[in-house]
N, C-alpha and C positions, 0 to 999 in steps of 0.2 A: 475316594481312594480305591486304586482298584485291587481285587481280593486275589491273592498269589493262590495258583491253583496246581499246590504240590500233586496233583493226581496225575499232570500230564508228565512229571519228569518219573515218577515213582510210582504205578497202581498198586501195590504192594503195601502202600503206609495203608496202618488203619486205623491208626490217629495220629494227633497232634495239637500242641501247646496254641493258644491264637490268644488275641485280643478282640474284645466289640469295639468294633468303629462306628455303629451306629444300629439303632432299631427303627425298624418301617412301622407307619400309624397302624398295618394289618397284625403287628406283630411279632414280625420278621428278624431275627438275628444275621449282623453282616459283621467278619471278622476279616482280622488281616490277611487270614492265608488261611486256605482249608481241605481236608483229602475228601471233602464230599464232592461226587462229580453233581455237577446242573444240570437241570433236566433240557438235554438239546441233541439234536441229532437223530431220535428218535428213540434213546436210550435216556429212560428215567431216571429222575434226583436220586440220590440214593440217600438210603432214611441212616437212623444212627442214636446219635442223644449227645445232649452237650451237656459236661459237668462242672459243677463248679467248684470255687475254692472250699467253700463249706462242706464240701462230696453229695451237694443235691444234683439229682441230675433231670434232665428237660429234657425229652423225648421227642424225635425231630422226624418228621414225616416225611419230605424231602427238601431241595433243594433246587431254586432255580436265579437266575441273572435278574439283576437287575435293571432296569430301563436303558440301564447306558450300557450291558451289556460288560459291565468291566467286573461289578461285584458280586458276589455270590449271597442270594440270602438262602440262608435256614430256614424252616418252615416249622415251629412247632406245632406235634401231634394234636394238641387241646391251643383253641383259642384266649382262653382267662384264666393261663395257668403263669406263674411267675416267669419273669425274664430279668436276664443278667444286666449288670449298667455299662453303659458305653466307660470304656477304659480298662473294662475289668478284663483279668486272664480267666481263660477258660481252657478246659480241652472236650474235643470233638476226638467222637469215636464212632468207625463204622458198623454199619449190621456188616462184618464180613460175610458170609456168609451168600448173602442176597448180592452183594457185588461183586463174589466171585463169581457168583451162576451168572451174574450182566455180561463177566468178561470174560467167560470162556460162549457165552452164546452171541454176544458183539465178534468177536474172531471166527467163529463157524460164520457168518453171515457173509466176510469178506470171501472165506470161502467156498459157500455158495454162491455168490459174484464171481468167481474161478470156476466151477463146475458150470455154470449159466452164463459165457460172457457176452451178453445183453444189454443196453442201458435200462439202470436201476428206476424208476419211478417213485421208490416211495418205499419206506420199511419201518419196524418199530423191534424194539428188545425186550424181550420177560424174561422173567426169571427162570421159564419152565417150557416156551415158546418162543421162536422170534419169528421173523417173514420177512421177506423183498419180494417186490413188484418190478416183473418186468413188462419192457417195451419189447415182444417176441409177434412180428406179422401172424406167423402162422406156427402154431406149438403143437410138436406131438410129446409131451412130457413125460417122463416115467418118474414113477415115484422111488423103484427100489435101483434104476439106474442111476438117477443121482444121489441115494445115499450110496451106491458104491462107489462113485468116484468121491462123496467128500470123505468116508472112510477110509480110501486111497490114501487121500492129503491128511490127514489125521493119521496115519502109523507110518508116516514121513518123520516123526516128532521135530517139524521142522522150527526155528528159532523164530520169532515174532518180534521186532524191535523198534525202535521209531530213529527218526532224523527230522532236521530241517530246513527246509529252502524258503526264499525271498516271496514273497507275493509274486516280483514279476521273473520269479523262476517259473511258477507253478502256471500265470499264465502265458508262459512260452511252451507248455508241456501242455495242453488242454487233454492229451490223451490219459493222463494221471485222472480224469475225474469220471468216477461214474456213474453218480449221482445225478439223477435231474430234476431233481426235487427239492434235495437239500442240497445247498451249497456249502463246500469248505469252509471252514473257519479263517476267514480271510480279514485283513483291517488291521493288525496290529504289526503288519509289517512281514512276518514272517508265517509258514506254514507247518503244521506238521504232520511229518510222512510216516504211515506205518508199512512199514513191510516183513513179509513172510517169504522166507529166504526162499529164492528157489522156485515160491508160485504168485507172489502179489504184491504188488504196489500201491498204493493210494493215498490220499488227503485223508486225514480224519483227528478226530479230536476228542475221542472215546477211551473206551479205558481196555485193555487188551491182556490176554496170558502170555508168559512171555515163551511159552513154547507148545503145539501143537496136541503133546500128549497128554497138557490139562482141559482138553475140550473132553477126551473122554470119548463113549460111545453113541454117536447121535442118528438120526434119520431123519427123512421127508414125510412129513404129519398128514401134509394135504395137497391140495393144488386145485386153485380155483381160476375160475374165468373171469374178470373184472371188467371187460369192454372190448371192440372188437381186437385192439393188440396188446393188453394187459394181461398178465396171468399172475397169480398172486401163489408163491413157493412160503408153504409153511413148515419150519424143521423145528426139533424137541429133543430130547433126550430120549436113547433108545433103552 
């Protein structure tokens, strides 16, 4: 049964009522529907704790898909600590906190794919750092040049929003993706688009602010050299 993944319609929820539909031999909690995102794309499960009817609560490290990619499992913090029984209601609650810093530094990243437009090789999200790799022949980079342009687009306070098109919208548009590393969230028929009014477009399947001015004040950390056309852009909180 596949696990309804209120975070794509809503990043916002930071919980929610669910059912178990089933526990993994590791462990693993899988509910009907859940606001923890999965660990994919290169942004991490995000952790939380599920409660129960009794008001115990299970402390949940992260979250990732399971084999078939449709259900979500929980990952409890402790190995051989109690788990809920398949039928039971529970409710799932986030670290906000920790997912909001994924999603205001997931949306700065798109934006530094805006300041850099390069194909992306490779990136990952923290909470406190994130980075893209690009594919750049020959790079003469500045570090405080492109925090001034993602500064630019950040007192834009421009709106962040999502849509959705077809699978075979998305591969009639190949210029939508820029990514070559990670591929869209593609197979269930449809895609979804986040855009930022005014500077970006793209496939993604991440969790995002839904407007500019909660990224906040950020900069260019580092910039490294990864091979002869790779250059690895790392940005933080200023």
């Amino acid at each position: 049964m596949a696990t309804q993944l209120l975070f794509r319609d809503d990043a916002y929820l930071r919980e929610t009522t669910a059912t178990v539909t089933a526990l993994t031999p590791e462990g693993g909690i899988v509910t009907d529907r859940t606001v923890f995102y999965a660990n994919a794309g290169g942004q991490p499960g995000d952790t939380g704790l599920l409660r129960r009817a009794s008001g115990t609560e299970i402390a949940l490290a992260t979250a990732v898909y399971g084999p078939d990619k449709a259900e979500v499992i929980h990952v409890p913090a402790t190995a051989d600590g109690e788990r809920p029984d398949i039928g039971e209601s529970v409710t799932l609650v986030l670290d906000w906190d920790i997912r909001h810093k994924r999603m205001r530094m997931h949306t700065l990243l798109h934006l530094l794919s805006v300041a850099l437009p390069y194909p992306v090789t490779g990136g990952s999200i923290g909470d406190a750092e994130g980075r893209l790799d690009f594919d750049i022949p020959e790079a003469n980079l500045d570090k405080d040049a492109i925090t001034a342009k993602l500064a630019e687009m950040i007192a834009t306070g421009a709106a962040v929003t999502e849509s959705w098109i077809s699978d075979e919208e998305l591969l009639a548009n190949p210029g939508l993706i820029k990514t070559m590393s990670v591929k869209p969230p593609m197979g269930t028929g449809r895609v979804r688009l986040v855009a930022i009014e005014g500077l970006d477009l793209q496939p993604c399947g991440g969790t995002h602010v839904r407007s500019l001015t909660e990224i906040g004040a950020a900069q260019v950390t580092k910039i490294e050299k990864k091979g002869q056309q790779n250059r690895r852009v790392r940005v933080g909180w200023a």
